[in-house]
ZADO-1210 file (C-alpha; in nm, 4 decimals, padded with zeros to 6 digits):
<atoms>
<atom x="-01.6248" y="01.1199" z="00.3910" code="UNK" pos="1"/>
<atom x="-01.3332" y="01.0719" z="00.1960" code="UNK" pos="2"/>
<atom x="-01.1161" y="00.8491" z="00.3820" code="UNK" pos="3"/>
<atom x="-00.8448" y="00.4901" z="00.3036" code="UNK" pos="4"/>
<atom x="-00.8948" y="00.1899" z="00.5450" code="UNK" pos="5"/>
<atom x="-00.6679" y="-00.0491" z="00.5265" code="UNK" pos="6"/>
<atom x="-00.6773" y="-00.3890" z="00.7170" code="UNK" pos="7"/>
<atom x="-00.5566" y="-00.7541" z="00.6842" code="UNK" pos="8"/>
<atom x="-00.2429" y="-00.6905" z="00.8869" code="UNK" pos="9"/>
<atom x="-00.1395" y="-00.9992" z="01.1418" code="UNK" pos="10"/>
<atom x="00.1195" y="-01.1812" z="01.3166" code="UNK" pos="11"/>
<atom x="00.2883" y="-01.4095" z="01.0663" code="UNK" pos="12"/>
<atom x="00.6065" y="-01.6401" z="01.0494" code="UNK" pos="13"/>
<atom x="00.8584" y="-01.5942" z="00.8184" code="UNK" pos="14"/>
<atom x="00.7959" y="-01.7136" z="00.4920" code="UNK" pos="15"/>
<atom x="00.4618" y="-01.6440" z="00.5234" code="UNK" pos="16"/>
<atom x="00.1933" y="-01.4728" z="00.3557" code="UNK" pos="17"/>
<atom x="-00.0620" y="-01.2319" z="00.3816" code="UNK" pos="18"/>
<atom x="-00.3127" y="-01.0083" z="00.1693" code="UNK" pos="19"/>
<atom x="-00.3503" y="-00.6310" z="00.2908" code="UNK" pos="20"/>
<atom x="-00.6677" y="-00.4634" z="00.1333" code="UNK" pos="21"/>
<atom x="-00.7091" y="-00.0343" z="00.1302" code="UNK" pos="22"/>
<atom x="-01.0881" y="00.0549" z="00.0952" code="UNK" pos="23"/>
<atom x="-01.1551" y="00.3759" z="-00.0342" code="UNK" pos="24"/>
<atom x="-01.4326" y="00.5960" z="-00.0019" code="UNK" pos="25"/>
<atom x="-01.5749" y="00.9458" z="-00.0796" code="UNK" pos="26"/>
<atom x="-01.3666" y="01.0017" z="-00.4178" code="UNK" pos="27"/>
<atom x="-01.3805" y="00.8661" z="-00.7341" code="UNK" pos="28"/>
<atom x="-01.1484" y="00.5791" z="-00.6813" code="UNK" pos="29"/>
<atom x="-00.9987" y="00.5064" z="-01.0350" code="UNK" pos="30"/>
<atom x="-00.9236" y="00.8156" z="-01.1409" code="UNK" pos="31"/>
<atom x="-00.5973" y="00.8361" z="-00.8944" code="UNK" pos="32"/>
<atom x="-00.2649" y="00.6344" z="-00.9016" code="UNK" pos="33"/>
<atom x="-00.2378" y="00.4534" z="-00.5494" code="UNK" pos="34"/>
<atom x="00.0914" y="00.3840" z="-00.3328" code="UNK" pos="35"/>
<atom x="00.1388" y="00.1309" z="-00.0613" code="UNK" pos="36"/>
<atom x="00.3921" y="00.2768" z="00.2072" code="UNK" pos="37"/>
<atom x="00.5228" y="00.1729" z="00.5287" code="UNK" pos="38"/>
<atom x="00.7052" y="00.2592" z="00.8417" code="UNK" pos="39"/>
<atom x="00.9025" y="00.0336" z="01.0909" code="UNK" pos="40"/>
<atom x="00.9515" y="00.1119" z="01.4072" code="UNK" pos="41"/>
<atom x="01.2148" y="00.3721" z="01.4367" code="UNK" pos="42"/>
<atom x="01.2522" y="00.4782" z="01.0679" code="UNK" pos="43"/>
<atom x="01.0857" y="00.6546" z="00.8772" code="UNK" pos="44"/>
<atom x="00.8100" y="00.6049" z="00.5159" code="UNK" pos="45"/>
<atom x="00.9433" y="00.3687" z="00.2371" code="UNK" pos="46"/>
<atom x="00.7784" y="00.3406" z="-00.0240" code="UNK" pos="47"/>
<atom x="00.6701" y="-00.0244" z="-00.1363" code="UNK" pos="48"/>
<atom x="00.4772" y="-00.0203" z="-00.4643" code="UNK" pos="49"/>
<atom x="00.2809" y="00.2104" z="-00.6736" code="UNK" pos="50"/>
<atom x="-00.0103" y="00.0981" z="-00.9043" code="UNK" pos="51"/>
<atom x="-00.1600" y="00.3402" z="-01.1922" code="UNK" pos="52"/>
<atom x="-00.5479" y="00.4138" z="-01.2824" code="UNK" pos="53"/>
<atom x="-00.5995" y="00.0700" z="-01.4560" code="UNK" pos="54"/>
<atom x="-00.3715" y="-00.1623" z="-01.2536" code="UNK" pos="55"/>
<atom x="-00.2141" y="-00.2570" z="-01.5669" code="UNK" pos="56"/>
<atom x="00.1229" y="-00.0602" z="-01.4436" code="UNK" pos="57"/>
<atom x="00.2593" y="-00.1644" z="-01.1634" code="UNK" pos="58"/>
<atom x="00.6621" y="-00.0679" z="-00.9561" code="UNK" pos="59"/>
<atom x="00.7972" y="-00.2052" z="-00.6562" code="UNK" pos="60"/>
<atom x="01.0661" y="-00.1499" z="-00.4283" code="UNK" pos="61"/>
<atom x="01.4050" y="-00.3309" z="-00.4901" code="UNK" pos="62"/>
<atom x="01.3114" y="-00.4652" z="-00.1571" code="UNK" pos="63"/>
<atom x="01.0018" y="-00.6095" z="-00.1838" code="UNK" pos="64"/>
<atom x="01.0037" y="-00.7050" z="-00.5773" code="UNK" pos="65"/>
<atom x="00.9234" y="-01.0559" z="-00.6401" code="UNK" pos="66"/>
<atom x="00.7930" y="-01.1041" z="-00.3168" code="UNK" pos="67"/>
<atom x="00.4614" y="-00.8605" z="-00.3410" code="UNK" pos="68"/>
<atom x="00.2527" y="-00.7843" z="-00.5845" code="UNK" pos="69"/>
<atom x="-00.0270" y="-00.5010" z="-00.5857" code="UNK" pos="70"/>
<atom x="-00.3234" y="-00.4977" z="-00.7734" code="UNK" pos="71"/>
<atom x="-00.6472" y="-00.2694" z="-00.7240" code="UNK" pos="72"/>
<atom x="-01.0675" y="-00.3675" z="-00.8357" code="UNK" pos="73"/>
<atom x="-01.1933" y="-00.0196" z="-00.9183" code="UNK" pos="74"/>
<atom x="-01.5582" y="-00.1998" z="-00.9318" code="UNK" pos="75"/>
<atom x="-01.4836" y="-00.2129" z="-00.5360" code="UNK" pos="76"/>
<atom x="-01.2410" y="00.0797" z="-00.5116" code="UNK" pos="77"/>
<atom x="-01.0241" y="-00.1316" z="-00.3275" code="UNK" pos="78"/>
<atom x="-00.6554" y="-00.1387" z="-00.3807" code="UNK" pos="79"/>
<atom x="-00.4468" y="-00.4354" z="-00.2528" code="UNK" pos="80"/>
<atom x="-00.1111" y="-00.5718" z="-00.1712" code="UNK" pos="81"/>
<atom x="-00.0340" y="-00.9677" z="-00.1733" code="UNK" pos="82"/>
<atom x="00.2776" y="-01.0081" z="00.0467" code="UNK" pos="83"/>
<atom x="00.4625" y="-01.3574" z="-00.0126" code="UNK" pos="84"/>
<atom x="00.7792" y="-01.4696" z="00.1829" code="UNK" pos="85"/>
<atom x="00.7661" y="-01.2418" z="00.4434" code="UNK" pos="86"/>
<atom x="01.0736" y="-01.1746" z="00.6148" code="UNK" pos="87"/>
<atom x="01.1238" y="-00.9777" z="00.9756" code="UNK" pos="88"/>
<atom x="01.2489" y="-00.7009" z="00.8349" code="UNK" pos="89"/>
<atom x="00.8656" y="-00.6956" z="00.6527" code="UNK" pos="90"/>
<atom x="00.7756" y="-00.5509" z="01.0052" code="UNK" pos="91"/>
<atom x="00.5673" y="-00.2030" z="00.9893" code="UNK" pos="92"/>
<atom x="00.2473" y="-00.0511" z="00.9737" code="UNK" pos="93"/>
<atom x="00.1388" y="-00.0300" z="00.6316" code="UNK" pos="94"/>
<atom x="-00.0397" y="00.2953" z="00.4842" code="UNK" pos="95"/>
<atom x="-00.2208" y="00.2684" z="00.1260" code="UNK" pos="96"/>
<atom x="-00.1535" y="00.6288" z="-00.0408" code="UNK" pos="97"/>
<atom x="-00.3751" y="00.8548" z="-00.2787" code="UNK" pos="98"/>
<atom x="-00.2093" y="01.0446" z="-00.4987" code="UNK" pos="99"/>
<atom x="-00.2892" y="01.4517" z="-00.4597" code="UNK" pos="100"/>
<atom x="-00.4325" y="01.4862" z="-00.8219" code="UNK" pos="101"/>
<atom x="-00.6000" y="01.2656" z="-01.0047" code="UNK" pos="102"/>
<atom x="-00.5106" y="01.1479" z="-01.3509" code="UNK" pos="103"/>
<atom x="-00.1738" y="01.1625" z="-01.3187" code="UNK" pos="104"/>
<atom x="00.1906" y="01.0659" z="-01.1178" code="UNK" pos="105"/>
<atom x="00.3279" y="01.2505" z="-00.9030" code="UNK" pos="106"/>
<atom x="00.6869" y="01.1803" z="-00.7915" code="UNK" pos="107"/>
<atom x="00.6832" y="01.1239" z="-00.3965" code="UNK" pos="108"/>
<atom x="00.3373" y="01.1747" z="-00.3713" code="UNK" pos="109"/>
<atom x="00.3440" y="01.0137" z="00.0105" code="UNK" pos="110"/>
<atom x="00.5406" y="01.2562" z="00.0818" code="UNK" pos="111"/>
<atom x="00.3042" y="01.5525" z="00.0010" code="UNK" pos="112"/>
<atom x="00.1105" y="01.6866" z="00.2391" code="UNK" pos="113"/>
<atom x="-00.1931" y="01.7189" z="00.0332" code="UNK" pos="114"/>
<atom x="-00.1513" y="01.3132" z="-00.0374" code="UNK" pos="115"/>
<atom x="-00.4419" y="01.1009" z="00.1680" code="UNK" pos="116"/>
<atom x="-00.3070" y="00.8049" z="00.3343" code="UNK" pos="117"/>
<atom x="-00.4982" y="00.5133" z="00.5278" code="UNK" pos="118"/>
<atom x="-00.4634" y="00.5106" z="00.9556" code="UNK" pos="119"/>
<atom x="-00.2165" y="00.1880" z="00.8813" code="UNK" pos="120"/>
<atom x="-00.2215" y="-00.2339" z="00.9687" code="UNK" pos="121"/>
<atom x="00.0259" y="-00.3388" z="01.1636" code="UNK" pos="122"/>
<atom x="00.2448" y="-00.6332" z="00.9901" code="UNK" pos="123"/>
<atom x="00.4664" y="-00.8135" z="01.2607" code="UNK" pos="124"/>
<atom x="00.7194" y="-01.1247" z="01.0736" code="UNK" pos="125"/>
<atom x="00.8250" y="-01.3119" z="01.3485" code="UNK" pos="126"/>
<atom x="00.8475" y="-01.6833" z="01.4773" code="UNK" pos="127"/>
</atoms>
């Protein structure tokens, strides 16, 4: 089945830190350019950070940059996303993203309909 399961989301105090992990199954993991998303309550998908086929390129959100870093193990086709100084407005459910094609970019691809995207992990920042 090809599928994204993502887990290591928790309750965590500001400032804190946590390590979300996106398993992937039933494609061939590193030939696709993977996305972390996420949605707070109320609003709608921002994107977070975007890592190519080798890991070795790497984008973040103005929001997030310096403070997470994503990195992926294609041995384990599992993508992750290291989350330092977590702040409450960190709070969402957080989706890893496959891009539609593989071997290359495509702009907004967690927006496409043909993207495949995880079932979420809830991240709550909050004392």
């Amino acid at each position: 089945e090809v599928q994204l399961v993502e887990s290591g989301g928790d309750l965590v105090q500001p400032g804190g830190s946590l390590i979300l992990s996106c398993a992937a199954s039933g494609f061939t993991f590193r030939s696709y350019w993977m996305y972390w998303v996420r949605q707070a309550p109320g609003k709608g998908l921002e994107w977070v950070s975007t890592i190519n086929r080798d890991g070795r390129t790497t984008y973040y959100a103005d929001s997030v940059k310096g403070r997470f870093t994503t990195a992926r193990d294609n041995a384990k086709n599992t993508v992750y996303l290291q989350m330092n100084s977590l702040k409450p407005e960190d709070t969402a459910v957080y989706y890893c993203v496959r891009d539609p094609s593989p071997y290359q970019y495509t702009n907004q691809a967690w927006l496409t309909k043909t993207s495949l995207r995880g079932q979420g992990t809830q991240v709550t920042v909050s004392s």
